[in-house]
Residue frames as qw, qx, qy, qz and C-alpha x, y, z in Angstrom:
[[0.025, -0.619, -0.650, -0.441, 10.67, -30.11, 6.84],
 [0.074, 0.295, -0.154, 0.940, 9.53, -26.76, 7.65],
 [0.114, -0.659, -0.742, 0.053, 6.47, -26.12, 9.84],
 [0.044, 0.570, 0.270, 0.775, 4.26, -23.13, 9.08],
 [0.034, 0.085, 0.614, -0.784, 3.03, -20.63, 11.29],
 [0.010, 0.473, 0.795, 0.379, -0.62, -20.48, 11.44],
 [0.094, -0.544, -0.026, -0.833, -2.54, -17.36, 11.78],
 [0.184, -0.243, -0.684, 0.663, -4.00, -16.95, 15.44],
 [0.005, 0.869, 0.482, 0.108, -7.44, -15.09, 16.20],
 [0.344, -0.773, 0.073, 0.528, -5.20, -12.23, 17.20],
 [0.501, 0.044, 0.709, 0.494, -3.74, -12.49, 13.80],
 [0.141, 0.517, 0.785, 0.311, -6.76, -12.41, 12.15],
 [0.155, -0.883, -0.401, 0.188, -8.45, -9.80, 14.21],
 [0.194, -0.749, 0.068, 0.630, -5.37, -7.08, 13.48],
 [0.173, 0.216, 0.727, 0.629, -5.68, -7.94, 9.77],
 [0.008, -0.742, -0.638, -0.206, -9.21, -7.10, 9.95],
 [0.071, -0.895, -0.242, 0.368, -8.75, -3.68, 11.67],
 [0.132, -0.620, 0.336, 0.696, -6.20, -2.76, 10.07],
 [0.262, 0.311, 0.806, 0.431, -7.83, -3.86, 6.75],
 [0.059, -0.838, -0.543, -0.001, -10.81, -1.50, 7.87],
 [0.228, -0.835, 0.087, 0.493, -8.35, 1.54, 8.62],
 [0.277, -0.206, 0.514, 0.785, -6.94, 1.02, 5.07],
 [0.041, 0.563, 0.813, 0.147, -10.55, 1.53, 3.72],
 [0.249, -0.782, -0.317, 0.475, -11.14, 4.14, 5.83],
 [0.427, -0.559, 0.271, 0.657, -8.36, 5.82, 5.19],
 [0.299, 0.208, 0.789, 0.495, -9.25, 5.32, 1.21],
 [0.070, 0.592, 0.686, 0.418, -12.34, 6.19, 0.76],
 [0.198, -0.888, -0.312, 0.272, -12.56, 9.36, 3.56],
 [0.456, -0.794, 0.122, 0.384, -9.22, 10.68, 3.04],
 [0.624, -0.090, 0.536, 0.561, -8.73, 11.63, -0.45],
 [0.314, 0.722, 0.064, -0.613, -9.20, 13.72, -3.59],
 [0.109, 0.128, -0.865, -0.473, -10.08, 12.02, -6.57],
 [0.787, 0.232, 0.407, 0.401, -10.85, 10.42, -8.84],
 [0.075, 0.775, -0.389, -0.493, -8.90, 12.56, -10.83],
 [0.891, 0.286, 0.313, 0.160, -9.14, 11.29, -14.72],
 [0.216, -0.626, 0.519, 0.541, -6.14, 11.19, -16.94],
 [0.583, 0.426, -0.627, -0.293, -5.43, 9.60, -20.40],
 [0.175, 0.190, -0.923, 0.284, -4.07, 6.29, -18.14],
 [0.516, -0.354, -0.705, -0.333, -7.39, 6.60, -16.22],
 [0.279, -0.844, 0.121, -0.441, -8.73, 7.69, -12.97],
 [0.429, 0.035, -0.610, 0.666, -5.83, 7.68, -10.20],
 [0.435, -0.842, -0.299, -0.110, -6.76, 9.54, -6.62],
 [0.161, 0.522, -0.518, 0.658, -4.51, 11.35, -3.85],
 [0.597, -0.511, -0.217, -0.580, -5.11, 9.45, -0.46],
 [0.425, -0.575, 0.645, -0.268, -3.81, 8.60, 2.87],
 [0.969, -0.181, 0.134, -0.104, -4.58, 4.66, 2.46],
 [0.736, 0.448, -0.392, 0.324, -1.05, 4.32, 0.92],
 [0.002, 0.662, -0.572, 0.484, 0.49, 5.64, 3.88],
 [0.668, -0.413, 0.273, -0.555, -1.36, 3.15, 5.88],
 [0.891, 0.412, -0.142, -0.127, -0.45, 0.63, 3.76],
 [0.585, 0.435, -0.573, 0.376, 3.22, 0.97, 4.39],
 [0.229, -0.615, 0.459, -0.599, 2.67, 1.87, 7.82],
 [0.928, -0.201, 0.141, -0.282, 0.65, -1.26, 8.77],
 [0.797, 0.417, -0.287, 0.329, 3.57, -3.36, 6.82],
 [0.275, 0.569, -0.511, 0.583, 6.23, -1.37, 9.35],
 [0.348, -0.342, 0.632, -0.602, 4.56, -2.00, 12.51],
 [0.785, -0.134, 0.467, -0.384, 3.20, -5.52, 11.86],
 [0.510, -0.346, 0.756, 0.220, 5.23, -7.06, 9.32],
 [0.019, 0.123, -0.761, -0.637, 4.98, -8.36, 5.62],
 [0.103, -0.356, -0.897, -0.242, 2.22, -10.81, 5.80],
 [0.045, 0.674, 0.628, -0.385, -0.48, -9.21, 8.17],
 [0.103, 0.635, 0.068, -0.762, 0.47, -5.95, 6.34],
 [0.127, 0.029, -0.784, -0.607, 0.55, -7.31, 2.59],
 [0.097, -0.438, -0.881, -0.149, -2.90, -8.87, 3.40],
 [0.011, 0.738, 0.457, -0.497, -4.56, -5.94, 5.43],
 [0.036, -0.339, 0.516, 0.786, -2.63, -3.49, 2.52],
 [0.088, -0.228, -0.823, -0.512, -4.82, -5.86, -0.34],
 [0.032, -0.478, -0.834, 0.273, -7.92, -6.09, 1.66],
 [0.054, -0.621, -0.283, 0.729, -8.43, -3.05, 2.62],
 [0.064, 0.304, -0.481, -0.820, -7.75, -1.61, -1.24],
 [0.007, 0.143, 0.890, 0.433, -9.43, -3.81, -2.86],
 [0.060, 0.594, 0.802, -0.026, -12.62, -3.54, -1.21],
 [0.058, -0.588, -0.003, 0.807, -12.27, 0.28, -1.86],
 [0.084, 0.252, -0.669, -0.694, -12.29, -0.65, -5.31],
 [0.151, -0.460, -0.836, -0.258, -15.68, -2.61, -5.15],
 [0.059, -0.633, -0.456, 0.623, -17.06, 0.60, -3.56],
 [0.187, 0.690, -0.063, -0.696, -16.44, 2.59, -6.72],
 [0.706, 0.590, 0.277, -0.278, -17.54, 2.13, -10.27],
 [0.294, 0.846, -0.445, -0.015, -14.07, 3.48, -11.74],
 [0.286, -0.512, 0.791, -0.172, -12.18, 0.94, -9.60],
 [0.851, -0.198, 0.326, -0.362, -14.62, -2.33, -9.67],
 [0.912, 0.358, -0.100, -0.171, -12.58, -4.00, -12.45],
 [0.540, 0.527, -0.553, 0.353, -9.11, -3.69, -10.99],
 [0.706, -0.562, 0.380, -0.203, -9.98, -4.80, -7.37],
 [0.952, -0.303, 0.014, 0.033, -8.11, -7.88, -8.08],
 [0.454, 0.709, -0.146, 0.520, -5.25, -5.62, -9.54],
 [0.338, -0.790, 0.051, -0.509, -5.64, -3.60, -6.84],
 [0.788, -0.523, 0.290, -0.144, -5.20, -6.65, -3.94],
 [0.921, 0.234, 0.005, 0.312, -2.19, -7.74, -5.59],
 [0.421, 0.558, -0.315, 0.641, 0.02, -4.57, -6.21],
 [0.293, -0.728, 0.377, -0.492, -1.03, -2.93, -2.51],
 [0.987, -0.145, 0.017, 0.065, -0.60, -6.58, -1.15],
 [0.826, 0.325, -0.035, 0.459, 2.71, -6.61, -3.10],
 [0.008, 0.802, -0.112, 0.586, 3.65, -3.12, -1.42],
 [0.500, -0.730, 0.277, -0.375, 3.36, -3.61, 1.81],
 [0.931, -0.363, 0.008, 0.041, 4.90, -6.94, 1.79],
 [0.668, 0.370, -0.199, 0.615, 8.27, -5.59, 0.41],
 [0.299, -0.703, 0.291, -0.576, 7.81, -2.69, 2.90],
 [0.877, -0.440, 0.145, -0.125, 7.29, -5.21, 5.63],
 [0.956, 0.066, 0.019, 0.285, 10.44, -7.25, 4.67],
 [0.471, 0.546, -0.167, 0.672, 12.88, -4.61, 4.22],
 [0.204, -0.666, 0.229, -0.680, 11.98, -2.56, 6.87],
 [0.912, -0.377, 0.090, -0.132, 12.40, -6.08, 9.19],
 [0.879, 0.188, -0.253, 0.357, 15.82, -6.84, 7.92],
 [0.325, 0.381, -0.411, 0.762, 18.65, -6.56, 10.63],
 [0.280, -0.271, -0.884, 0.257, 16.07, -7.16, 13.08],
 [0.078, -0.243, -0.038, -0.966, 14.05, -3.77, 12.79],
 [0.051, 0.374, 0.882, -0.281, 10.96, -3.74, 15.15],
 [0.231, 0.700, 0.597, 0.316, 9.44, -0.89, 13.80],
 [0.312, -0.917, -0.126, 0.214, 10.91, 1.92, 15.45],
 [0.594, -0.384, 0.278, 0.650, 14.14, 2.23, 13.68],
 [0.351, 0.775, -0.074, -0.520, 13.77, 5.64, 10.95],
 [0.176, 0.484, -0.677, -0.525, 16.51, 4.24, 8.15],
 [0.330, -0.017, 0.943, -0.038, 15.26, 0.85, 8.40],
 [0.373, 0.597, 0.564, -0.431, 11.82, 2.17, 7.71],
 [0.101, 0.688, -0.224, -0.682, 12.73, 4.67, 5.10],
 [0.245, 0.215, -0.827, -0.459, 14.29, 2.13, 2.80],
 [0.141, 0.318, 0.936, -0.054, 11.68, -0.57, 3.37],
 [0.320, 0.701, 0.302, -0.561, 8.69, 2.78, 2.28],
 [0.163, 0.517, -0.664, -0.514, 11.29, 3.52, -0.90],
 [0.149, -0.053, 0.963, 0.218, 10.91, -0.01, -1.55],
 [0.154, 0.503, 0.848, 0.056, 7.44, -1.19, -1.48],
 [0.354, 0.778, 0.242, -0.460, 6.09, 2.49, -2.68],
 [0.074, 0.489, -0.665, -0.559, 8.51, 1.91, -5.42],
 [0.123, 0.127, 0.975, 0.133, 7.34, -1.97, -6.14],
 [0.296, 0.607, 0.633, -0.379, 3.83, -0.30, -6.14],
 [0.015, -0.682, 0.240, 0.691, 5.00, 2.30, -8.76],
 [0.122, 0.096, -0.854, -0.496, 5.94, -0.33, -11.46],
 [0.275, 0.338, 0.878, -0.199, 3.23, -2.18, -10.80],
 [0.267, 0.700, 0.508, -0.424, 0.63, 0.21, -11.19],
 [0.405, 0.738, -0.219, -0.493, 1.86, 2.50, -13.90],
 [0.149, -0.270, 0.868, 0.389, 2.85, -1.09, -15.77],
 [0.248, 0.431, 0.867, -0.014, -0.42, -2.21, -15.89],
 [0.288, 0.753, 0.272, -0.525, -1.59, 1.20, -16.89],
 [0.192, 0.570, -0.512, -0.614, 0.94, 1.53, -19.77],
 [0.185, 0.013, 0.964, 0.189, -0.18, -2.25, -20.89],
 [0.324, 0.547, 0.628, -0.449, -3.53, -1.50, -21.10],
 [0.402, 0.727, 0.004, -0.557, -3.55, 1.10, -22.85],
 [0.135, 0.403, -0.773, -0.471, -0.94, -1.13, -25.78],
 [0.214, 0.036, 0.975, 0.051, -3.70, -3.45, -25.49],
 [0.302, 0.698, 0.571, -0.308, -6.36, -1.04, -26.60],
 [0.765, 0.214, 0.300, 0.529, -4.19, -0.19, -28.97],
 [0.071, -0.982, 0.094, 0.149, -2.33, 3.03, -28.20],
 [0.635, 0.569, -0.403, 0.333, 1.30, 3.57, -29.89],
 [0.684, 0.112, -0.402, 0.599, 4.08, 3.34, -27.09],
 [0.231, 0.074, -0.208, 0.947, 5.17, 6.57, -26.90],
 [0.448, -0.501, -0.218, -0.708, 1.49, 7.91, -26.71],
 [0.773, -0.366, -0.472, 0.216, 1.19, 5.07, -24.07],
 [0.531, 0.076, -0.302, 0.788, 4.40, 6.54, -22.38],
 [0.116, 0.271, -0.132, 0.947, 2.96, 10.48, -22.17],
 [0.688, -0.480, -0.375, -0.395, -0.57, 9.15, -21.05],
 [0.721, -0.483, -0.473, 0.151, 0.98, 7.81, -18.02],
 [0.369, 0.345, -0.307, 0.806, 2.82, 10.47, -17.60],
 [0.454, -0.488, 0.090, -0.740, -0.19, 12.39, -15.23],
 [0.833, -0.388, -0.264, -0.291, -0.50, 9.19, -13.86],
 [0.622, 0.232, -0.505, 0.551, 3.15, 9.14, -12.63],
 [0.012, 0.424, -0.220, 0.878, 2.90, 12.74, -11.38],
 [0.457, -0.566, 0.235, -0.644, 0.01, 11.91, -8.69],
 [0.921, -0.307, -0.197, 0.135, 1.32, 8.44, -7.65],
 [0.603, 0.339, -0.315, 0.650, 4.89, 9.69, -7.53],
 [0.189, -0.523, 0.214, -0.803, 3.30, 12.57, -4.85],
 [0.862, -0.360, -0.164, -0.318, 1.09, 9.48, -3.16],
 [0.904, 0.000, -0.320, 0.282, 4.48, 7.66, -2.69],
 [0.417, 0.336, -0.368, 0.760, 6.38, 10.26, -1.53],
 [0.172, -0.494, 0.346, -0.778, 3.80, 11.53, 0.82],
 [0.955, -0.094, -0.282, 0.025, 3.01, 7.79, 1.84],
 [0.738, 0.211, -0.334, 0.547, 6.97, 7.51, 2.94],
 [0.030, -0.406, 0.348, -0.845, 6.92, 10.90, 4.84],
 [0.618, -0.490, 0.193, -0.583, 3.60, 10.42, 6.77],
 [0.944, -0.081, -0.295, -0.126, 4.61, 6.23, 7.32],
 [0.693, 0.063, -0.499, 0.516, 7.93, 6.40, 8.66],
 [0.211, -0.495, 0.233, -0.810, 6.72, 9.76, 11.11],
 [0.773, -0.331, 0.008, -0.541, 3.99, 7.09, 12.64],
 [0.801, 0.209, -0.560, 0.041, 5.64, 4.08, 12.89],
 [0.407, 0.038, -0.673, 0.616, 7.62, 4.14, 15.71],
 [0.379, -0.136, 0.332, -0.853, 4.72, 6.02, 17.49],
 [0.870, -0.061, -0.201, -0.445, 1.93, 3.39, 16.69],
 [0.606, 0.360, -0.682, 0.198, 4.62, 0.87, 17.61],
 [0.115, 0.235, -0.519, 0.814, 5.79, 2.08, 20.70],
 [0.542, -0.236, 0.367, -0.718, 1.93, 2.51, 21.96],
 [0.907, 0.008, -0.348, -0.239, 0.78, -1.00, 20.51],
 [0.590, 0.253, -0.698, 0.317, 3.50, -2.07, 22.89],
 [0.205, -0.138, 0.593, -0.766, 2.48, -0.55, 25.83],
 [0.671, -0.028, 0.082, -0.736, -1.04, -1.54, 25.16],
 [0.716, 0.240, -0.655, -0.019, -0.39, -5.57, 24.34],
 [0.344, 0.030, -0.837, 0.424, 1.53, -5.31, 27.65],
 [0.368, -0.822, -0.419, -0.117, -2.17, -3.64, 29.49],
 [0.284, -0.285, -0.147, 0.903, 0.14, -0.17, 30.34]]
């Protein structure tokens, strides 16, 4: 039988900041809403944080600080309030494939390829997600497919730029945020 780990105040307590720095990072550090056919998307650092947290603390703390954090962005804004729970699922689901990939082969956070693919990954896993649920929607409010299809199309174009500039600024920081959270853990 397996025995779980349980979370630690120390745990808990870098979930919570780093829950608050994906917020942050959300709601200061963006430009949007920006509406489309698909509905309003944004441009905004919290993705990067997202993967970052996920690279320098690992699936869970980052999959959960990743959700938090979004979500409650999303009960901040009118446009958003119904897909918080959307929301704490896919960025949840992001960071925790980041986190995992970018841990296999024993990666501590400081290793660039490791990182790279493990950003690819979970900004990819966020991709489907988000533009799946956008292209459902809309077949459930009863758009044709292909109309479906060209609607998300704007909504590709400024996640597809979030993910890619998510991946660039996440694997630049990583091994810096690492590297000092180490020194600072050991009181250097």
């Amino acid at each position: 039988m397996e025995t779980q780990k349980k979370f630690t105040v120390r745990d808990l307590a870098e979930i919570g900041v780093l829950a608050a720095l994906v917020f942050v990072a959300t709601y200061f550090l963006k430009i949007g809403p920006i509406p489309t056919p698909a509905g309003p998307t944004q441009f905004k650092m919290g993705n990067a944080v997202c993967l970052l947290g996920a690279m320098v603390f690992g699936k869970t703390k980052g999959g959960l600080a990743a959700g938090i954090g979004s979500a409650m962005f999303d009960l901040t804004q009118p446009a958003f309030v119904a897909g918080a729970p959307f929301t704490f699922a896919f960025f949840f689901a992001m960071a925790y494939v980041c986190g995992w990939v970018s841990k296999l082969g024993g990666n501590d956070g400081t290793k660039t390829k490791q990182n790279i693919i493990g950003a690819v990954c979970g900004a990819c896993t966020y991709l489907v997600l988000h533009l799946g649920k956008s292209f459902i929607t809309l077949l459930l409010e009863g758009s044709d497919a292909s109309a479906a299809l060209v609607a998300c199309g704007t909504k590709f174009v400024t996640s597809g730029v979030n993910a890619v500039f998510a991946i660039v600024v996440s694997v630049l920081l990583a091994p810096v945020c690492k590297k000092a959270l180490d020194r600072a853990y050991r009181g250097r």
